[in-house]
C-alpha positions as CSV (number, residue, x, y, z in Angstrom):
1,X,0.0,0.0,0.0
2,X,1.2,3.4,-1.0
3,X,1.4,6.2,1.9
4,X,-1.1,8.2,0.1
5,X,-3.1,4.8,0.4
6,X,-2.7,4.8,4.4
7,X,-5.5,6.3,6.7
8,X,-5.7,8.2,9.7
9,X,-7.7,6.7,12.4
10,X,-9.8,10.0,13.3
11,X,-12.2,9.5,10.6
12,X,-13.6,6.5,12.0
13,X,-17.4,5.7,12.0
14,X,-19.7,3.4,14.2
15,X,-22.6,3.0,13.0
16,X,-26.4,1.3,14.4
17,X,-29.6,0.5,14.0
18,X,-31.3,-0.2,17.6
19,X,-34.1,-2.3,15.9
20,X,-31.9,-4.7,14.2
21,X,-32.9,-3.1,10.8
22,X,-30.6,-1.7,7.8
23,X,-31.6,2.0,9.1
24,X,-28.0,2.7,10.6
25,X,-26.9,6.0,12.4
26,X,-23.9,7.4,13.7
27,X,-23.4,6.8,17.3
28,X,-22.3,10.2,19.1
29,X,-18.7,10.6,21.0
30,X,-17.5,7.3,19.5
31,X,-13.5,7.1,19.4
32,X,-12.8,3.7,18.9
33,X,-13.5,0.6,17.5
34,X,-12.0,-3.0,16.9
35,X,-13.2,-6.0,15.2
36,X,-11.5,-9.5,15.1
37,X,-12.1,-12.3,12.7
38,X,-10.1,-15.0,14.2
39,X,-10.8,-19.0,13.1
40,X,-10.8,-21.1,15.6
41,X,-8.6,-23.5,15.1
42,X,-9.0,-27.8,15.6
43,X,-6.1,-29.6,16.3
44,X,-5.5,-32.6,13.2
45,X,-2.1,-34.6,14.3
46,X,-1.9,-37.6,13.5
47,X,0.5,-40.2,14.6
48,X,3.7,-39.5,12.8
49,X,3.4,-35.6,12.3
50,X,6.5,-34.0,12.4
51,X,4.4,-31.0,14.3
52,X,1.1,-29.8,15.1
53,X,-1.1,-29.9,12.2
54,X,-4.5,-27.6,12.3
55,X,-7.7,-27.1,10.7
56,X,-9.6,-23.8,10.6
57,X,-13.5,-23.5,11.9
58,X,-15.4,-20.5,11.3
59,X,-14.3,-16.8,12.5
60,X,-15.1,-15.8,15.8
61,X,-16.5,-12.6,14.8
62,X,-16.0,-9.5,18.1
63,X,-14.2,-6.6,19.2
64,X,-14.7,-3.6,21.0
65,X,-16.2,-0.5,21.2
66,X,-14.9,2.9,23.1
67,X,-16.7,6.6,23.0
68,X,-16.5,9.5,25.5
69,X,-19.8,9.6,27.8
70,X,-22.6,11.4,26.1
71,X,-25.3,12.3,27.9
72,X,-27.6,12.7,25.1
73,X,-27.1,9.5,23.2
74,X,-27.7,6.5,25.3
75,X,-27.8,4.3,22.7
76,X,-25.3,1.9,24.0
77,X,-26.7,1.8,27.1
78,X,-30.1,1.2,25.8
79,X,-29.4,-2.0,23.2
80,X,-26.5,-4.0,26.1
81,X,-29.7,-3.1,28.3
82,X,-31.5,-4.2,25.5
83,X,-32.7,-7.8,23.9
84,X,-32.6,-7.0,20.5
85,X,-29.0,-7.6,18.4
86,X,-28.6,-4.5,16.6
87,X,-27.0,-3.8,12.7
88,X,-24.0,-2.1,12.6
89,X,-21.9,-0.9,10.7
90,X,-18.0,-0.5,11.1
91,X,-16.3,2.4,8.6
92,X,-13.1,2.6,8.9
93,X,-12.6,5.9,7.4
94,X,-15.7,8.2,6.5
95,X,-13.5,9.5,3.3
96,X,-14.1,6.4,1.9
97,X,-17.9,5.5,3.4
98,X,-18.5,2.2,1.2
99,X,-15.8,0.0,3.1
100,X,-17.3,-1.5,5.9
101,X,-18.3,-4.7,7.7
102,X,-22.1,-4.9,8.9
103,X,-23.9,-7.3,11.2
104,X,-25.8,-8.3,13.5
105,X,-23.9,-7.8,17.1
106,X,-24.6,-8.5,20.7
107,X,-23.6,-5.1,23.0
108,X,-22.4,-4.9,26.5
109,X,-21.7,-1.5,27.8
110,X,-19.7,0.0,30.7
111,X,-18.8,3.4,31.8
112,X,-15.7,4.3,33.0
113,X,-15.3,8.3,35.7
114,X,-11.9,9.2,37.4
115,X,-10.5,12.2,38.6
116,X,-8.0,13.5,36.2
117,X,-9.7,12.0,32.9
118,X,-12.8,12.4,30.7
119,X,-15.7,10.0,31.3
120,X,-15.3,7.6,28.7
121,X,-17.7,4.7,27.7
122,X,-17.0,1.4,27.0
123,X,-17.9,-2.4,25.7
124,X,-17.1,-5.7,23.7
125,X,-19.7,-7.0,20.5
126,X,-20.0,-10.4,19.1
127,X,-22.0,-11.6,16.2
128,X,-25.8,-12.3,16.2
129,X,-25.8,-13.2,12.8
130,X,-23.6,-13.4,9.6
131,X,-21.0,-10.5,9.2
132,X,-19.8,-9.4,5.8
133,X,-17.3,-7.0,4.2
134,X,-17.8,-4.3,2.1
135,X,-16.8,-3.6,-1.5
């Protein structure tokens, strides 16, 4: 990748819809955001292997989610309080708004308030359904 190619991470976008729907929104505050597609892996040696041999399952689709507190969007709050798996969306950078992954995700939220520091907001996702990539 060329460094005209590489992205700055301030331009990053989550995005939800409460209701599970396609009707996504930005989330306010939001300052981070991680997603992990690891395969779990199954062990396959056999007698005579010279090392461990391995065979992929299916992704273990998660991450995180960080924002600073904002007392008028409790959206967070209100779907990990929730029982309804919302779609979101994951943007990387809002230059280039058609590179995503979307899914359904289970929320927890958690807030975090010390003396010295903003109030910051908090929590982990998992898949509720199938997650794709975007182009």
């Amino acid at each position: 990748m060329a460094a005209v190619d590489r992205a700055s991470g301030d331009r990053g976008q989550v995005k939800l819809d409460p209701l599970g729907g396609s009707a996504v929104v930005a989330v306010a505050s939001m300052n981070k955001w991680s997603a992990s597609f690891a395969k779990e892996m199954y062990k396959a040696t056999a007698f005579g292997d010279l090392n461990q041999i391995y065979s992929p399952g299916l992704p273990d689709v998660g991450g995180s989610l960080g924002a600073f507190w904002d007392p008028t969007d409790r959206t967070l709050f209100s779907i990990a309080l929730g029982t309804v798996a919302p779609f979101m969306h994951l943007i990387p950078n809002t230059l280039t708004p058609t590179f995503l992954w979307k899914g359904l995700a289970w929320l927890d939220a958690g807030i975090d308030v010390g003396q010295g520091g903003m109030v910051t907001v908090s929590g982990n996702w998992k898949a509720a359904g199938n997650w794709t990539m975007l182009p």
